[in-house]
C-alpha positions, -999 to +999 in steps of 0.1 A: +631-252+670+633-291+673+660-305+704+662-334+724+653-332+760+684-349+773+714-366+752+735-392+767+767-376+754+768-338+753+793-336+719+790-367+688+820-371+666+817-353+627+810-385+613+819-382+578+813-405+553+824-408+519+796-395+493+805-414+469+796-447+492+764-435+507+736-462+500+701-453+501+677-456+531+655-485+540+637-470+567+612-443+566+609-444+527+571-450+528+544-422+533+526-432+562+500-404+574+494-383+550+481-385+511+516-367+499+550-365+509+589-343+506+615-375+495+648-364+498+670-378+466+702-364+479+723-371+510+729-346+536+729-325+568+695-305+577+697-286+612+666-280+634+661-244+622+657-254+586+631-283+593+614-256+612+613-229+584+601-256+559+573-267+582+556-230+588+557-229+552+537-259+548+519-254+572+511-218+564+500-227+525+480-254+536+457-236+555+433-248+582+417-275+562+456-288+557+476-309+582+512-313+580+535-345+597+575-339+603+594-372+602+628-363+610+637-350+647+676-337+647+692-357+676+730-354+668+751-319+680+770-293+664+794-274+675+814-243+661+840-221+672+839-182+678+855-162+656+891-154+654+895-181+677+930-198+670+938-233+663+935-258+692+923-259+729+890-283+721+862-285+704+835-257+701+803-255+718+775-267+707+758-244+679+726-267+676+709-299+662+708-312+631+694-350+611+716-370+588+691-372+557+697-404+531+684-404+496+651-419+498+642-409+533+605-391+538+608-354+555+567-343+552+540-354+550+509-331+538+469-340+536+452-317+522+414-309+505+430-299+473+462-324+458+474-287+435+480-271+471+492-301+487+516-302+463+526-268+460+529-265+494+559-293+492+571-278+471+577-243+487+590-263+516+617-280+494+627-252+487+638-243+522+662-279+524+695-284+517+693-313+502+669-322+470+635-334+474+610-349+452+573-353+458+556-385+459+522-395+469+508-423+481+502-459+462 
């Protein structure tokens, strides 16, 4: 599971935003390392547990020949109340770590031998996102 070492504030406001307004990224859009990439298309909130499950799926299809690059790391806290809890005195504690994802932005990067099980490995790991992803290679 992905965390930060050290935060400067402990708890971050919700930050909401309207979806209706949200404009597209303009950094991290291009594929850097690897031959392949996961693009998200939609906006949204992936936590550190899901960026791990998709990356042992990669990683796992892949195989030894394969090599896999994360380009997210979730920096911003969550935080949730216990159950039954009423209404009122504070907020939660924190629950874990999670990315703010914009359409455009690049979430894996894959090389691989073989381009069919590069891109069948992005693909299982799209699966495992809450937002959707498209796979793009590089120009």
């Amino acid at each position: 599971m992905l965390f930060p070492k050290k935060v400067k504030y402990r708890k971050w406001h919700i930050m909401r935003k309207n979806p209706n307004k949200i404009s597209p990224a303009t950094r991290g859009i291009e594929i850097s390392f690897g031959s392949h990439g996961l693009k998200a298309i939609s906006a949204g909130r992936v936590t550190s547990n899901q960026i791990e499950a998709a990356r042992k799926i990669i990683s796992r299809n892949l195989g030894k020949t394969g090599r896999v690059w994360v380009r997210i790391f979730p920096d911003m806290p969550f935080t949730k109340k216990p159950a039954e809890v009423k209404m009122g005195k504070g907020k939660g504690d924190i629950e874990g770590y999670q990315v703010r994802i914009l359409p455009g932005q690049v979430l894996f990067e894959a090389e691989s031998t073989s381009e069919i099980i590069a891109r069948e490995s992005l693909r299982k790991g799209g699966c495992k996102m809450p937002v959707k992803t498209k796979i793009v290679t590089r120009q």
